[in-house]
Backbone as a ProteinNet text record, in pm:
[ID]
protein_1_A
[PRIMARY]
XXXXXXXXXXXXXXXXXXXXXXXXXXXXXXXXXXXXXXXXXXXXXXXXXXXXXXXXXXXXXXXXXXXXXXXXXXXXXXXXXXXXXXXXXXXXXXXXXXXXXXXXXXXXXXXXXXXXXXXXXXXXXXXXXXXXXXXXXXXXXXXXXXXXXXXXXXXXXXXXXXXXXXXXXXXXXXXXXXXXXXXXXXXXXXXXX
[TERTIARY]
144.9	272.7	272.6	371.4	385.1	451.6	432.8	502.6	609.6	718.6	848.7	868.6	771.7	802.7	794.2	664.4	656.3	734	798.6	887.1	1014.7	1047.4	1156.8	1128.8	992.2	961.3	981.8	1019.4	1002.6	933.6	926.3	799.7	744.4	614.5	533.3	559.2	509.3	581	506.7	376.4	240.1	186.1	101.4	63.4	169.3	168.9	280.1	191.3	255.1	141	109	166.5	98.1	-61.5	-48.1	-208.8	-309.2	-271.1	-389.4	-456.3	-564	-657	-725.5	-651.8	-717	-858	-937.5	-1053.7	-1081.7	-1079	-1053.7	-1184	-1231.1	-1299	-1439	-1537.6	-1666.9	-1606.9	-1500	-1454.1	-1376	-1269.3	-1195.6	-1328.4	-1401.1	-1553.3	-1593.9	-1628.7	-1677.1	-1602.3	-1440.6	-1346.8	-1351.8	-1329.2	-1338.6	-1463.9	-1592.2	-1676.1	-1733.2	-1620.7	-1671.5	-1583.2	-1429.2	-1346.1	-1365.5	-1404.7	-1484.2	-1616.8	-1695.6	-1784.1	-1808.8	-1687.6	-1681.8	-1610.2	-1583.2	-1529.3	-1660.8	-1590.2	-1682.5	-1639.5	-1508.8	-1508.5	-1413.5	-1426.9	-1351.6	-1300.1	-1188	-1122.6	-1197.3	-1205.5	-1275.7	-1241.1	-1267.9	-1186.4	-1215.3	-1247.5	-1237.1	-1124.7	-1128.9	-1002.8	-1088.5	-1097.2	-1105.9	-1019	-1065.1	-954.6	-947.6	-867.6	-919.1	-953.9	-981.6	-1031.4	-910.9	-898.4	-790.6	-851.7	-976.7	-1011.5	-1133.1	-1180.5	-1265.6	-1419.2	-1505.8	-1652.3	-1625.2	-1521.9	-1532.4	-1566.9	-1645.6	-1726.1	-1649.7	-1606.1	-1566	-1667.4	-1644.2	-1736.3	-1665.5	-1622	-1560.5	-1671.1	-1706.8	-1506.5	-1499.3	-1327.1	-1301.4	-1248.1	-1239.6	-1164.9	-1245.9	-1296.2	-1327.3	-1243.2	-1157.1	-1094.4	-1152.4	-1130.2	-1208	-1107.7	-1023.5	-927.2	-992.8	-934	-962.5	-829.8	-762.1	-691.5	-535.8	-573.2	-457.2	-474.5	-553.1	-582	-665.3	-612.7	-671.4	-737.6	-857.7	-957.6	-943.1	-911.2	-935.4	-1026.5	-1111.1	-1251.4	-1250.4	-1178.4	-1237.7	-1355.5	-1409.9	-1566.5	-1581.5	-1464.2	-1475.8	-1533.2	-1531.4	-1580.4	-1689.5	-1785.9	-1961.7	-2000.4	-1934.7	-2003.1	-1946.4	-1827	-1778.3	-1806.5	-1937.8	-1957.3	-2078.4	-2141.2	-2231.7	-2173.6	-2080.5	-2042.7	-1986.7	-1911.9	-1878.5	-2071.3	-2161.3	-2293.8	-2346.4	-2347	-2358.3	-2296.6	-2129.8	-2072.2	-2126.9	-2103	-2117.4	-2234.8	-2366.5	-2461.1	-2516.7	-2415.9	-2454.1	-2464.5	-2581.9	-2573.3	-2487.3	-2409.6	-2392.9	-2180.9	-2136.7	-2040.7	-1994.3	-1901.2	-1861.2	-1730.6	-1759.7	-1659.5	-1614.7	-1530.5	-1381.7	-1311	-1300.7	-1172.9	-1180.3	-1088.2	-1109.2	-1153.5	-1263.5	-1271.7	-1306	-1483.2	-1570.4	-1693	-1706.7	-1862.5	-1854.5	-1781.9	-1715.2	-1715.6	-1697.5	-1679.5	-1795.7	-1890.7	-2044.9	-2099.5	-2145.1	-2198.3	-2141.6	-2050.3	-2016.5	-2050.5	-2067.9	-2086.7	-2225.8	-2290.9	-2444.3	-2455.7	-2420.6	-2470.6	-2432.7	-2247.5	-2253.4	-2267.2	-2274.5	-2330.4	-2457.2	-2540.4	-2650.5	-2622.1	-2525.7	-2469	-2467.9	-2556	-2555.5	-2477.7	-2399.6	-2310.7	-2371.4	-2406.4	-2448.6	-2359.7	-2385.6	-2293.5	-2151.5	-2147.2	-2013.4	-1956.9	-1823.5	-1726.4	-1659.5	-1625.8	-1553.1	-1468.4	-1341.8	-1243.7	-1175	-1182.4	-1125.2	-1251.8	-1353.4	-1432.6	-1413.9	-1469.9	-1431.9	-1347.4	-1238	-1081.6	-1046.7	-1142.2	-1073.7	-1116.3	-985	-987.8	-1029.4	-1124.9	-1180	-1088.7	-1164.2	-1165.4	-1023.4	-1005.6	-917.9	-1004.6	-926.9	-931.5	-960.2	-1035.8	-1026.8	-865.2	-877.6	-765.3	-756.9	-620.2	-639.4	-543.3	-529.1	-488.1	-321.8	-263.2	-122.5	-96.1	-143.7	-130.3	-204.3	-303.4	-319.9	-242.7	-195.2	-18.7	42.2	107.1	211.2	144.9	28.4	-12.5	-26.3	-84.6	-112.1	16.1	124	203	311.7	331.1	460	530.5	520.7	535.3	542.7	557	540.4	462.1	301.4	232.3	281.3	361.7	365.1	261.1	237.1	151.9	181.1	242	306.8	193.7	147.1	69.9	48.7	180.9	223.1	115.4	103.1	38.6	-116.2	-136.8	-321.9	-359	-258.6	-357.8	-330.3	-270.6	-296.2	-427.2	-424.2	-557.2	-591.4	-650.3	-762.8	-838.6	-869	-968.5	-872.4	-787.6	-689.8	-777.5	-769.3	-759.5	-712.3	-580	-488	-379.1	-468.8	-358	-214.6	-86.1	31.8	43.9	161.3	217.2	227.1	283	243.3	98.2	17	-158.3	-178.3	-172.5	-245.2	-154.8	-52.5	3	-50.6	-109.1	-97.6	-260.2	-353	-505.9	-515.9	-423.8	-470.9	-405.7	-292.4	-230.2	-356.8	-434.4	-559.8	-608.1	-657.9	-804.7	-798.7	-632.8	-622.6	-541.3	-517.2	-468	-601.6	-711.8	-802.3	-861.6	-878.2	-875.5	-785	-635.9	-539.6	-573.6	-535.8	-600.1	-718.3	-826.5	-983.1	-928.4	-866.6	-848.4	-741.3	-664.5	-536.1	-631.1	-686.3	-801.6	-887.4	-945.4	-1065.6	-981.9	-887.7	-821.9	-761.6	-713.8	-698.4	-758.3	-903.9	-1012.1	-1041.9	-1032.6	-1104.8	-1038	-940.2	-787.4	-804.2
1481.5	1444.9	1489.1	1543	1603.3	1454.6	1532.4	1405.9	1371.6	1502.4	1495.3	1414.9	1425.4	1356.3	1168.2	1168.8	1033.6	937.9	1049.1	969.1	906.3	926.5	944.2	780.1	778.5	624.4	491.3	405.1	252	184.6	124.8	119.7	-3.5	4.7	-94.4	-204.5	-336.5	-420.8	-512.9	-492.3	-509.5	-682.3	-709.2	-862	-955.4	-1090.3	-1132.8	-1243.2	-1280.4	-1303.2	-1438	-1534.2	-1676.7	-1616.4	-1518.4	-1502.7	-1409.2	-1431.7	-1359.8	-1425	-1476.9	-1507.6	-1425.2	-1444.1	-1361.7	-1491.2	-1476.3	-1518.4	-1494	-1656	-1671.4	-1797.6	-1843.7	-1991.7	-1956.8	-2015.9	-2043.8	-2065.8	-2162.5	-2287.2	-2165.1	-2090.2	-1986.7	-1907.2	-1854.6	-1730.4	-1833.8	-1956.3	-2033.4	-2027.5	-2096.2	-2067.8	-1958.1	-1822.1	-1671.2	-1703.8	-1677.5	-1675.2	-1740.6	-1883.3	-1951.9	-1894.8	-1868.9	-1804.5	-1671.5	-1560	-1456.7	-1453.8	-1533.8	-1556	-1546.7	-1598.5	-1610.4	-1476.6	-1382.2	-1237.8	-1164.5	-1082.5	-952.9	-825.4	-838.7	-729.1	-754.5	-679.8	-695.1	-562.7	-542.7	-427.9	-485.2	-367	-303.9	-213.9	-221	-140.8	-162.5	-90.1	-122.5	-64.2	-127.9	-35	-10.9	118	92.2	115.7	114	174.5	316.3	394	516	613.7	705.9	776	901.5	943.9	1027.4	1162.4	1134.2	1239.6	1307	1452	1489.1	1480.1	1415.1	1382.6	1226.3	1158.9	1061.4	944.3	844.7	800.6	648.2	645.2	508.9	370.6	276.8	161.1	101.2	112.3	46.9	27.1	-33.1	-110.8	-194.3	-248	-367.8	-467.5	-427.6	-524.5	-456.1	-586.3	-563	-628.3	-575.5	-613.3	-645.6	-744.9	-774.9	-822.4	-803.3	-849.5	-930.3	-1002.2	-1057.4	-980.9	-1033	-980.4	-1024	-1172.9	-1264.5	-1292.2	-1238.9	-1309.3	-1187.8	-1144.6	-1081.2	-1128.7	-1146.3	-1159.4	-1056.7	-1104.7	-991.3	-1070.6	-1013.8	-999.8	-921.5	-986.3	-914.1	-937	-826.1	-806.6	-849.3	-853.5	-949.1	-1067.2	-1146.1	-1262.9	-1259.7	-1207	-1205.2	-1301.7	-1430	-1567.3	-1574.3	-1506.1	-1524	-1384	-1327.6	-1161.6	-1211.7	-1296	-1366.2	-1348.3	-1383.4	-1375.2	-1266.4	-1172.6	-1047.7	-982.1	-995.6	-937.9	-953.1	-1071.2	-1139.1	-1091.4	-1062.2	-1020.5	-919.4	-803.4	-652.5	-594	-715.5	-634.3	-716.7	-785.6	-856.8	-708.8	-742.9	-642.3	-693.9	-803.8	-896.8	-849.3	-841.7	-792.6	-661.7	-603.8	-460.8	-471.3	-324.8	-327.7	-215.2	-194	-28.2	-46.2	54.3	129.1	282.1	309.9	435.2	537.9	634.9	709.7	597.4	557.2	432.3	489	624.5	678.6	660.7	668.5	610.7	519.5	421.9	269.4	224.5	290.7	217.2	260.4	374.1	434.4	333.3	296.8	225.8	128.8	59.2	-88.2	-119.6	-25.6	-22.2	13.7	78.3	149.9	-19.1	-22.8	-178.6	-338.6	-347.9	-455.3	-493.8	-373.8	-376.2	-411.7	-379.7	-430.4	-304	-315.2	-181.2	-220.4	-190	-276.2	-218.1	-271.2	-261.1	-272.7	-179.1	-210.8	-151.5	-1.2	9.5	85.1	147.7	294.8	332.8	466.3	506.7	581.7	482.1	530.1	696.3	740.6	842.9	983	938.4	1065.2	1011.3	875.1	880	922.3	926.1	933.7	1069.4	1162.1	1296.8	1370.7	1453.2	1521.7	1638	1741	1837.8	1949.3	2024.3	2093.1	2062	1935	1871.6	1799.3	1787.3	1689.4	1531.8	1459.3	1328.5	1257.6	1197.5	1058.1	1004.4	996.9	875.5	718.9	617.9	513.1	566.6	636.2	653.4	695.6	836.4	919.7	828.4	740.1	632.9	557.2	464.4	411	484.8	586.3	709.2	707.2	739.7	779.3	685.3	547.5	464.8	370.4	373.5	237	281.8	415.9	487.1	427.4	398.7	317.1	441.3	377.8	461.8	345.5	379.1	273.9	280.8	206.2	242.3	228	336	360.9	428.6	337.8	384.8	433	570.8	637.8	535.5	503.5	407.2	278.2	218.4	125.7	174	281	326.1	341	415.9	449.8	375.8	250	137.2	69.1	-43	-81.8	-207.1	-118.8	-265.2	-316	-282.4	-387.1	-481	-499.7	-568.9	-753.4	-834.4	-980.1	-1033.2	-1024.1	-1035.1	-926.8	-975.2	-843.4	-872	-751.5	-810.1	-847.4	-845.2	-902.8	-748	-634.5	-492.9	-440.2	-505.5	-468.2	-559.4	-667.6	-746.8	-750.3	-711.2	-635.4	-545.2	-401.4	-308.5	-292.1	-360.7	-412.4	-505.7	-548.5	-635.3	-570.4	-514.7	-439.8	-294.7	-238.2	-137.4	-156.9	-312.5	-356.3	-417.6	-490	-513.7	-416.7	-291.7	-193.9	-141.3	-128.6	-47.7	-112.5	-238.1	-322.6	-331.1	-321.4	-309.8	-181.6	-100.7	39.3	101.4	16.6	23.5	-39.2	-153.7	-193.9	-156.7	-93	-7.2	120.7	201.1	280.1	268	176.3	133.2	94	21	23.7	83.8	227.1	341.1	385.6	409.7	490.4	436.3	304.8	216.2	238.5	288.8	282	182.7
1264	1205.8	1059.3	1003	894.3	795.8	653.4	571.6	560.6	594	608.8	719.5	821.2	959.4	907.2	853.3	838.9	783.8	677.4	606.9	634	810.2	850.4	971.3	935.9	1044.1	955.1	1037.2	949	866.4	791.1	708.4	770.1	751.1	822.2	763	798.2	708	661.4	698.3	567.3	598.9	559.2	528.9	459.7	487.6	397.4	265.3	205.4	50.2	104.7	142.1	202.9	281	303.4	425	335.1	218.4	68.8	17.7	-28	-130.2	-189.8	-344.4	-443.5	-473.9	-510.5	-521.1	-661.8	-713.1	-854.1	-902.8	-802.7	-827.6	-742.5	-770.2	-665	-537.9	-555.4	-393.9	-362.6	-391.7	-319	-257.1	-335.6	-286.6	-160.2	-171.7	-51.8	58.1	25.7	144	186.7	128.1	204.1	272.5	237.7	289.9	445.7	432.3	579.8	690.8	616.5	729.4	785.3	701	722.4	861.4	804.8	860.1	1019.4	1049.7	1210.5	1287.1	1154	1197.7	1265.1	1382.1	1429.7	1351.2	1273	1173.5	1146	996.1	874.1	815.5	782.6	679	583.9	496.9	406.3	280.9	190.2	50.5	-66.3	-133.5	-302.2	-380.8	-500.4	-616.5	-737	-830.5	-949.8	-1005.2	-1159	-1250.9	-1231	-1238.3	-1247.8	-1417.5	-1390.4	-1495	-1498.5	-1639.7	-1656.7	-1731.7	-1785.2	-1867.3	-1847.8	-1815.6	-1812.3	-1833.9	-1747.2	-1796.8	-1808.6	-1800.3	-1802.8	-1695.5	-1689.3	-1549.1	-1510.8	-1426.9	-1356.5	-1376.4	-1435.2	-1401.4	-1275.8	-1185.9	-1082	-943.7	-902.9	-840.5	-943.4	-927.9	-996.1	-904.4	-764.4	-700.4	-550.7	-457.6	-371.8	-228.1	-176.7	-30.2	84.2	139.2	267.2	370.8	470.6	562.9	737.1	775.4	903.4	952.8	1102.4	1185.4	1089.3	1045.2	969.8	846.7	763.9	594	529.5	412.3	325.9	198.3	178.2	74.5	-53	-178.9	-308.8	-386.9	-399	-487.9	-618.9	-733.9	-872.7	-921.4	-923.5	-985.8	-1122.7	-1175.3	-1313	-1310.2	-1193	-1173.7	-1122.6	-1139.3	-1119.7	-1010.2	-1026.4	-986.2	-825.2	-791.1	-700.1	-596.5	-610.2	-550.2	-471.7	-494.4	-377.7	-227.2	-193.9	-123.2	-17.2	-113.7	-81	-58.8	-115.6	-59.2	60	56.5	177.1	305.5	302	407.3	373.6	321.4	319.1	336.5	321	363	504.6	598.7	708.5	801.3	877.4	1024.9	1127.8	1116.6	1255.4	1215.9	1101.2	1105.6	1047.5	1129.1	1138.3	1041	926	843.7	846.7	800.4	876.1	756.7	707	589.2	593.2	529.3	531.7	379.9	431.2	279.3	225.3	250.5	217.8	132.4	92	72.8	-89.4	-185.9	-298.3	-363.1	-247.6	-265.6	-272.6	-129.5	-150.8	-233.7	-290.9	-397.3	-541.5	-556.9	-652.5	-602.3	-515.7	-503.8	-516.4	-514.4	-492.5	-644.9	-736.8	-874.1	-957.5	-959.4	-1046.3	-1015.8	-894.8	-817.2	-780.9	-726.6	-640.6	-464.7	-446.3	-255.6	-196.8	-92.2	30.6	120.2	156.1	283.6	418.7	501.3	641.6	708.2	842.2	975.9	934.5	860.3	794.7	900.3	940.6	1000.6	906.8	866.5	739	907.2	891.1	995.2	979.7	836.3	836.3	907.1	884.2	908.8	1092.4	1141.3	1316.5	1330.6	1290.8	1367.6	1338.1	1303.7	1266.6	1391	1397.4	1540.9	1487.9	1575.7	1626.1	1443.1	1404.2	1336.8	1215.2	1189.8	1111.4	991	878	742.1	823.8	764.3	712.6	714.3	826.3	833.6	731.8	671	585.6	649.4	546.3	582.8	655.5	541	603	749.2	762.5	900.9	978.8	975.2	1134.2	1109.5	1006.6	1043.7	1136.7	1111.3	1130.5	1276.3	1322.6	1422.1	1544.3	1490.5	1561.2	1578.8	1508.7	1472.6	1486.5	1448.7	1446.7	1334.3	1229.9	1087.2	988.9	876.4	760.4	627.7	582.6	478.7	406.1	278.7	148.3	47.9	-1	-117.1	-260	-299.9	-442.6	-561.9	-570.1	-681.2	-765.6	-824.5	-959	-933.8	-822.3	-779.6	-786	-678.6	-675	-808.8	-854.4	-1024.2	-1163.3	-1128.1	-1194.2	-1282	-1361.9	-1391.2	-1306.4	-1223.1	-1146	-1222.9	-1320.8	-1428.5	-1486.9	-1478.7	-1565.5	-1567.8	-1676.5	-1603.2	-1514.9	-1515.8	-1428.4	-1320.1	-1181.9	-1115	-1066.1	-1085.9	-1024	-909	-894.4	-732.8	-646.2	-706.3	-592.3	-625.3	-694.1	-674.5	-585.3	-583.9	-523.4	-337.6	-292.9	-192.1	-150.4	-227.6	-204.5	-137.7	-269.5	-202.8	-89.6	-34	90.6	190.9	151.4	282.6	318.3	221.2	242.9	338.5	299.5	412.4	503.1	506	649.3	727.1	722	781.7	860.9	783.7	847.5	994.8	958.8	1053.4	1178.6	1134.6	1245.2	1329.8	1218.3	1329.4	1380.8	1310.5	1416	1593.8	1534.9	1693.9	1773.2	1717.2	1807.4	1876.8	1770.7	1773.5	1914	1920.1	1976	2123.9	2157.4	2254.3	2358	2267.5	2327.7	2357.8	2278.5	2368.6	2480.9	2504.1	2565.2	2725.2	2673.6	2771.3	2911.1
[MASK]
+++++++++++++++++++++++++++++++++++++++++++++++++++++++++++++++++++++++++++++++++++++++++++++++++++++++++++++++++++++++++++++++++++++++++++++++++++++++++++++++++++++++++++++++++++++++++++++++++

């Protein structure tokens, strides 16, 4: 499907903000952590800030995403105290984590954290068909959903380091990681046929 094509489908219509926890407290990191817990897999994602100038190096992530089928988890790495947790999941063998275009994310998560995440799928390299590019999040919308993701630039290349994130960051990071999730298992179904 082309972009002109996609642009011509419905737009998906995303997580709604009652089923988000931004993760701001120890007790929020605890709550994610127990509801999580009982997942066989989780969407998956980071954000940084990005970088604009030549030679210049990312300290990111600044925000780590984690989704169930119904609730999206945001993890700012600003908050040190509350990343216990996110380790914990990310480097469990017992749950399976899916995003897409993940090799980035771990490499950073491993350089300013110290977290190897185990048990990962970087959906875009599975889901690429026979002598094709890397899937990204949009085209398995488009593909799997018949939808259209919104991903407003203005939004990706934002400051995820910020103290405080808005209301279309904090949308835009949970709709990431629980997409990947939706379409691992649309994914996985079909093959399954």
């Amino acid at each position: 499907m082309t972009e002109d094509q996609e642009v011509l489908l419905p737009p998906y219509p995303g997580i709604q903000e009652k089923d988000i926890l931004l993760v701001q407290t120890p007790a929020d990191a605890e709550q994610a952590y127990a509801e999580m817990l009982a997942a066989d897999i989780l969407g998956f994602d980071t954000e940084s800030k990005p970088v604009f100038f030549k030679g210049q190096q990312s300290d990111g992530p600044h925000l780590i995403q984690l989704a169930t089928d119904s609730k999206a988890y945001l993890f700012p790495t600003v908050k040190v105290q509350n990343t216990d947790a996110v380790k914990a999941l990310l480097e469990s063998k017992d749950i399976l984590k899916v995003g897409f275009g993940l090799s980035d994310d771990m490499k950073r998560l491993k350089i300013k954290l110290g977290i190897t995440p185990q048990h990962v799928l970087d959906l875009a390299r599975a889901m690429r068909e026979s002598k094709q590019r890397d899937m990204g999040a949009k085209a398995a919308v488009a593909k799997f959903f018949g939808m259209q993701l919104q991903k407003s630039k203005k939004t990706s290349t934002s400051n995820w380091a910020a103290p405080a994130l808005n209301d279309r960051q904090i949308m835009y990071a949970a709709n990431d990681a629980q997409v990947a999730l939706l379409v691992y298992r649309k994914w996985l179904a079909l093959k399954q046929g």
